[in-house]
N, C-alpha and C positions, 0 to 999 in steps of 0.2 A: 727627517727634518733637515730643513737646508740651513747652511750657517751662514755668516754673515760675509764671507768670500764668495758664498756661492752664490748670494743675492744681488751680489756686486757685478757678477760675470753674466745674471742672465736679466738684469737692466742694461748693462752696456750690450747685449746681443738683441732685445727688445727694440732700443734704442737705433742699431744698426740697423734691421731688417724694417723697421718701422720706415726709416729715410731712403732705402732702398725700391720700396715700394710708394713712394710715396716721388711724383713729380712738381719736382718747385717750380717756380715760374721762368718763365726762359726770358721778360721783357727786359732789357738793359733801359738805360736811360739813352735818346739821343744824342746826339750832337746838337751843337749850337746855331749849324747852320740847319738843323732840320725846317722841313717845310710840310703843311698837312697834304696826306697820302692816303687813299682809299684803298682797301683791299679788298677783291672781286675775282670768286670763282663760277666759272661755265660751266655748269655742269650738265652738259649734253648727252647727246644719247649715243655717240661716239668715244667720245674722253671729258675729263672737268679738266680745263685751262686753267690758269692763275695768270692773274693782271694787276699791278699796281699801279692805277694812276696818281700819279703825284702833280700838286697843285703849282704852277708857273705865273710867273706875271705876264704870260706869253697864251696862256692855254695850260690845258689837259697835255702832262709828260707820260704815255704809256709806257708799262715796261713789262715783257711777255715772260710767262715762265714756263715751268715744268707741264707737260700734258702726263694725266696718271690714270687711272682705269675710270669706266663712266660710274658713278654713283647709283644710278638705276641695276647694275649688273645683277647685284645678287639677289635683288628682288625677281627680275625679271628673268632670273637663272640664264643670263645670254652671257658669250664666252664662255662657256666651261663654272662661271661663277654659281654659288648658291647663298642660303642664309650663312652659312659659316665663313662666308669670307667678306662680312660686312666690317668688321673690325680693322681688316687687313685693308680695306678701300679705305677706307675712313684716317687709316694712319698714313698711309702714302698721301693722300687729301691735304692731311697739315704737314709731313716730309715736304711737299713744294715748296713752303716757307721758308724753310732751309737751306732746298738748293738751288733756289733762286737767288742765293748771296754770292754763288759762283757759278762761274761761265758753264753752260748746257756741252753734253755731248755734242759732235760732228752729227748731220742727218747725212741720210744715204747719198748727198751730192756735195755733203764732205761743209759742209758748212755749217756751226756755231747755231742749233736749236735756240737761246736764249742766253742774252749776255747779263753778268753779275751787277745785282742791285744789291748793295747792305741797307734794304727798308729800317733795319730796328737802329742804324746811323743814321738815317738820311731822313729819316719818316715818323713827324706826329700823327700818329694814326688816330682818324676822326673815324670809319665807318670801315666794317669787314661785314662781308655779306658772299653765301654760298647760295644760288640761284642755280636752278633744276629749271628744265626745257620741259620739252613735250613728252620725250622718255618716261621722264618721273611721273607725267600726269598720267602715263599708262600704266607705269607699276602701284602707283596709287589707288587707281581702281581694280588691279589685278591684285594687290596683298593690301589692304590700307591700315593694316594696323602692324607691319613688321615696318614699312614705309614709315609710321610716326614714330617706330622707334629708334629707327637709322637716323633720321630729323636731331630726333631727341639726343640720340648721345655724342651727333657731330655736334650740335651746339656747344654742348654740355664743354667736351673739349676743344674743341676750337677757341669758345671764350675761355677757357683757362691758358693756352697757352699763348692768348693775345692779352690775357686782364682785363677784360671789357667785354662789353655787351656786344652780341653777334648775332644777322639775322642769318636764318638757316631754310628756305621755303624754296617748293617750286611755283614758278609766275603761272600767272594765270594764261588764257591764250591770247587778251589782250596786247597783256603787258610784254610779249615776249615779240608780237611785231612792232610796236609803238617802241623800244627803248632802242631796234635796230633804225629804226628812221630817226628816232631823237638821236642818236651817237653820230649819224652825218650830219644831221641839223647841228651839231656843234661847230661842223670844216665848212657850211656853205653860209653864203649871206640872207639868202631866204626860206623860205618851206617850200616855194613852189615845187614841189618834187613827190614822187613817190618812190618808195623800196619793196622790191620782192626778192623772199629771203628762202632759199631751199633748206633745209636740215635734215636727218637722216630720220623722224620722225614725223615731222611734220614742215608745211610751207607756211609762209605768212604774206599779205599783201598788206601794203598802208600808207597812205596818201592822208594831205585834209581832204577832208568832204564835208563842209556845210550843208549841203542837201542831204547826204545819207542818214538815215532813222537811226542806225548804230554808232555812230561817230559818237566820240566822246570828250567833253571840256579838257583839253590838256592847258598846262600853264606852259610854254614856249615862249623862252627870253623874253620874258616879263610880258608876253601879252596869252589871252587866254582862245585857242581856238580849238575850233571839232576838229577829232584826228580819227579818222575809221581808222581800223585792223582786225582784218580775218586771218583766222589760222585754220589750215584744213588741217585737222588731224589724221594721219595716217596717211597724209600723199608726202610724207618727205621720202625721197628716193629709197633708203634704206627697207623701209616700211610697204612702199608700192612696192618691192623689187621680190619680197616674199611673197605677194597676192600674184604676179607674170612670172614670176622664177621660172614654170614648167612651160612655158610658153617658147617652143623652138623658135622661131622667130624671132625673138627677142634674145638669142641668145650668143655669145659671141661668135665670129665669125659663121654668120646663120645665113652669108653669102654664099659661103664655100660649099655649105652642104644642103640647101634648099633652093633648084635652078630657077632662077628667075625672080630669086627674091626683091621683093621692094620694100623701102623704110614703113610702106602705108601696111605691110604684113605683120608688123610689131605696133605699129600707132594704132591699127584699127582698132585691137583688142581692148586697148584702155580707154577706162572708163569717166579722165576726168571733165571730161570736156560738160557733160550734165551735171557733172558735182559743182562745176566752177562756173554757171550761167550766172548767177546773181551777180556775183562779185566781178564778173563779166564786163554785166550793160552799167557797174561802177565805175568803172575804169578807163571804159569809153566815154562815159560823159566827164572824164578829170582830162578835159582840152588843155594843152597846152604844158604840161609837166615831162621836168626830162625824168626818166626812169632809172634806178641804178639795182644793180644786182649783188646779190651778197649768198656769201656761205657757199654752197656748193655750188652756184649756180656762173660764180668768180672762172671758175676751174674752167669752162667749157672750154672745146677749142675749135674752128668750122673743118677739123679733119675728122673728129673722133668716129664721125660715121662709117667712115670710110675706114680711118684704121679699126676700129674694134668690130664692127659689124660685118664689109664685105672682105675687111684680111685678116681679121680674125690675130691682129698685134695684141700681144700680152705686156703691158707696160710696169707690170708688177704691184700696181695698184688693185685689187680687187680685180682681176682679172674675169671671174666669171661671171660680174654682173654688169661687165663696160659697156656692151654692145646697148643692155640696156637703161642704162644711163642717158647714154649718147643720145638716143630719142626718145628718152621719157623727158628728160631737162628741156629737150626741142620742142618738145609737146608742148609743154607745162606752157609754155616763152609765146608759139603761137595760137595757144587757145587763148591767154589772155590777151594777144595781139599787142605783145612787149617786144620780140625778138628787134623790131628795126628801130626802137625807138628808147635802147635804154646801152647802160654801158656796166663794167664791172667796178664793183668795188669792195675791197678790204678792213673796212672799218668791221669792228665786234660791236654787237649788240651792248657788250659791258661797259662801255664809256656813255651808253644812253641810260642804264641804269644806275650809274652814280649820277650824271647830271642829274636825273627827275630825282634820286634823293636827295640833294643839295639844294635843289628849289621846290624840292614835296609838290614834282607837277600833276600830280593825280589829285591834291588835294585840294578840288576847287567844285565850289560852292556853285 
């Protein structure tokens, strides 16, 4: 029988381990000069980004954070990851929150990864949203019910340690080239333009197109027009690069060791050129639009042929699939017959996906 010292000592131990296991809220209240701030992660098939754009009288203030493992990993068992290390993604996912209050490690050329934002001072936060690429859409089909459980208990915590409602999905293949042309249609004065977006999953094209049968009603600063976007599933580099991997040709410095080699002994083999006819004779009838490049396709340089394929330069980037890079990205550029007619550009797709939630441009009638 326990007495009444005893009952005292194992409430107050109840009571400890109880609050020990138990995570209170982490929201402080802001400051006075707070201003509303979206929070938006990438979650790619590479790394999930984190992005805080905060609202100005000026424009969209981006502010870049933490890169942490891709959310697809452990579904998709890539990296060394499996089911058991979903929890371990999931917690480094909401760690970014955190260490985006202070300035980022040095990157390998010695420069400040992401400077210190105190969001929970500076930030009424209206909208937090985790958005999955093409990645996801494959681990989705590959596990779809370990997938909606990932879903389900980053929501779960995320909204608790933000106190509000959080969306948690991967985009459709729509959505995922329409919000990278909507985030530059925020920097330029009109649409006339299109974007093509390389990712290590997949590619996207998207332009207006009035005439195309798939074009879809978007709301764009207050006016409503047809905006195509195709995603080829499975041509984003990373993706083609497992189907040509064993393709000596294609591989780096495949100058050195194949005499006589030409670029057309790695381009012959690929196959996008009939994947991409439709989207083809689309983009030739879009007269008159400049064209801008995004994501991987930013990166190109008019040496890489030459350094990764015939000298065979290790630049410490993914060195064993540069060579093919260098002319699948060439490929990609002159099948669409974009290479002369377009330029790079920086903008993230995540500023195109907080605009369309701020004006709900999908929701039109």
């Amino acid at each position: 029988m326990v007495n009444r010292f005893g009952l005292c000592l194992l409430l107050v131990f109840t009571l400890v381990f109880t609050a020990a296991c138990t995570t209170p809220s982490e929201i402080v209240q802001p400051g006075v000069d707070a201003t509303n701030c979206h929070i938006i992660y990438d979650a790619g098939s590479s790394a999930t980004r984190l992005f805080i754009y905060q609202e100005t009288t000026s424009g969209w203030l981006k502010h870049k954070g933490p890169h942490t493992d891709p959310l697809s990993d452990p579904i998709r068992r890539n990296r060394g990851k499996s089911l058991s290390d979903v929890n371990a993604v999931i917690a480094d996912t909401l760690i970014a929150l955190d260490d985006i209050r202070r300035d980022g490690p040095p990157d390998r050329n010695g420069e400040t990864q992401w400077y210190a934002f105190d969001w929970r001072r500076h930030c009424n936060v209206k909208s937090a949203a985790v958005y999955a690429t093409a990645g996801m859409r494959l681990a989705e089909k590959q596990d779809a019910r370990n997938s909606g459980l990932l879903w389900e208990r980053l929501n779960k915590r995320l909204g608790k340690k933000l106190g509000m409602d959080v969306t948690t999905r991967t985009l459709s293949e729509y959505e995922e080239g329409l919000y990278a042309w909507l985030a530059l249609r925020e920097l330029k004065p009109d649409g006339d333009f299109g974007i093509a977006e390389m990712g290590g999953v997949s590619l996207q094209v998207t332009f207006p197109c009035p005439s195309c049968d798939n074009a879809r009603q978007v709301r764009v600063k207050d006016v409503i027009m047809p905006v195509f976007s195709h995603s080829f599933i499975g041509w984003g580099q990373d993706e083609a690069w497992k189907k040509y991997r064993n393709i000596n040709a294609c591989s780096r410095g495949a100058a050195l060791k194949i005499p006589g080699w030409r670029v057309d002994d790695c381009e012959g083999v690929l196959e996008f050129e009939d994947t991409a006819a439709d989207v083809k004779s689309m983009v030739e009838n879009a007269e008159g639009f400049q064209w801008y490049l995004s994501s991987a396709f930013r990166y190109m340089q008019n040496t890489d042929i030459e350094n990764f394929c015939r000298r065979g330069i290790n630049d410490g980037f993914q060195p064993e699939s540069s060579c093919f890079r260098a002319v699948y990205l060439s490929s990609v550029l002159n099948t669409l017959e974009l290479m002369d007619k377009s330029e790079p550009t920086d903008v993230s797709w995540t500023l195109g996906a907080v605009a369309c939630t701020a004006t709900r441009c999908l929701e039109v009638q």
